[in-house]
C-alpha positions as CSV (number, residue, x, y, z in Angstrom):
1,X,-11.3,-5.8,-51.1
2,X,-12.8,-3.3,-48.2
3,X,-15.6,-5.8,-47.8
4,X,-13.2,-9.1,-47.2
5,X,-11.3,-7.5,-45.1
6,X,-14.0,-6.3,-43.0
7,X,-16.1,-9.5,-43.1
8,X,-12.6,-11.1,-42.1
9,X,-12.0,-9.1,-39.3
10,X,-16.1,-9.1,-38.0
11,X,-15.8,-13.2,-38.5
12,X,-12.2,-12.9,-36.4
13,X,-13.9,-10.7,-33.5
14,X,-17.0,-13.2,-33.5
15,X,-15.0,-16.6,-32.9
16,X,-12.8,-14.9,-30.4
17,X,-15.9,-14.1,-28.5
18,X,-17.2,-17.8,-28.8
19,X,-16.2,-20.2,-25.8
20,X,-16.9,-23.5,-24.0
21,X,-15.7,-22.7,-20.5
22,X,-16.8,-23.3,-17.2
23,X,-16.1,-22.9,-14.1
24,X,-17.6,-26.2,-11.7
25,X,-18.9,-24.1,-8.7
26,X,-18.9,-27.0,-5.6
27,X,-17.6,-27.4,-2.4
28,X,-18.7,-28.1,1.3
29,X,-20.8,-25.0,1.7
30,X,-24.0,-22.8,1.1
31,X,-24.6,-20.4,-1.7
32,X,-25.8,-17.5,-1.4
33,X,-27.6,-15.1,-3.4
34,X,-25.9,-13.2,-5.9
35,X,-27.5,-9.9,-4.6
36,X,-25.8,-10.9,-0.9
37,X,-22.7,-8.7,0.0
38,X,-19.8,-10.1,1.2
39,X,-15.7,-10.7,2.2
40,X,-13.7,-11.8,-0.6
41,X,-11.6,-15.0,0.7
42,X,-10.3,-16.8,-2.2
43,X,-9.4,-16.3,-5.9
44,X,-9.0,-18.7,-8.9
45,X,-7.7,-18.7,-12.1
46,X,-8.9,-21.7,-14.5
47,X,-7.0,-21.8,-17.5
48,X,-8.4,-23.3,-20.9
49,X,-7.2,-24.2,-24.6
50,X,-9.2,-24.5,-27.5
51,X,-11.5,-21.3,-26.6
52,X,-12.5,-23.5,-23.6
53,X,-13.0,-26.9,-25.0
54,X,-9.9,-28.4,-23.0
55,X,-9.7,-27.1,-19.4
56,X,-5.1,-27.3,-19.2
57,X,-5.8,-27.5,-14.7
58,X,-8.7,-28.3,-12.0
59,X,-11.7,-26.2,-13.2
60,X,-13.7,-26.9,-9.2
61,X,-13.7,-24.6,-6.7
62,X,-13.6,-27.0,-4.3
63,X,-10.5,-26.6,-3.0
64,X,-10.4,-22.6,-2.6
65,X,-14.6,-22.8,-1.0
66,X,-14.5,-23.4,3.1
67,X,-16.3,-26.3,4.3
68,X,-19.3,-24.9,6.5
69,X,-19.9,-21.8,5.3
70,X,-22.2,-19.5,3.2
71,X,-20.6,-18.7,-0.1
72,X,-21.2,-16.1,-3.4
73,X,-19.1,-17.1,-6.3
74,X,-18.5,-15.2,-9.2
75,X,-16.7,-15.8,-12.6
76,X,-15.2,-13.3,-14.3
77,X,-13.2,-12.0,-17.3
78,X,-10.9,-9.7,-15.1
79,X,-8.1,-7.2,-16.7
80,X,-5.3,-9.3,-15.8
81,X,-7.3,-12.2,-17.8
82,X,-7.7,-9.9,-21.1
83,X,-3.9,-9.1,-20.9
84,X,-2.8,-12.8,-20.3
85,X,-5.5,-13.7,-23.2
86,X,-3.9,-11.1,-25.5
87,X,-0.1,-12.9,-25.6
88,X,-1.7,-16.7,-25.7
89,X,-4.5,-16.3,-27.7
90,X,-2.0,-17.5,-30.9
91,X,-1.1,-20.3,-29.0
92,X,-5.5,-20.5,-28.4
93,X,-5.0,-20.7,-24.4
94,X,-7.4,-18.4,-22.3
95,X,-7.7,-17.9,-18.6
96,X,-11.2,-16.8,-16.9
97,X,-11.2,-16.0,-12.7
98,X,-13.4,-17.4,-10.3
99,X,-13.9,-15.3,-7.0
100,X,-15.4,-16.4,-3.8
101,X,-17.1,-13.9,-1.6
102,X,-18.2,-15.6,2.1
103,X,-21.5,-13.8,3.1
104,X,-21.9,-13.3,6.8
């Protein structure tokens, strides 16, 4: 019974860990290097069902990227995003955060 259970729970940890999402990174502007340092100017949650099959709003940064500019973007799996995945992940909705950084 020990070894379902904990082949259950390892199979239950590995397909929360599995997902399809993604995060379009376009706009008007210039990316920079990862490795550049910058200003963070914008912030954006893209929220997902199905373990990130189905994105649920726009999942571009175009509308949060300044036109003209020289841009780092990051996607992350912030705090906020673990606590928010915690209460929905029974209702299989997940949320990832996009951050842009303009580099001077």
């Amino acid at each position: 019974m020990k070894k379902i259970l904990a082949s259950l729970l390892i199979v239950a940890f590995c397909i929360s860990m599995i997902g399809c999402a993604t995060i379009k990174v376009s706009g008007n502007a210039q990316l920079a290097p990862n490795t550049s340092v910058g200003e963070k100017i914008a912030s954006k949650r893209v929220w997902y069902l199905f373990w990130g099959l189905v994105p649920l709003n726009n999942n571009s940064t175009d509308s949060v990227i300044p036109p003209n500019s020289k841009v780092r973007v990051e996607t992350k799996y912030t705090p906020l995003d673990f606590i928010f995945n915690i209460f929905t992940s029974a209702l299989t909705i997940n949320s990832f955060t996009a951050e842009v950084y303009e580099v001077k």
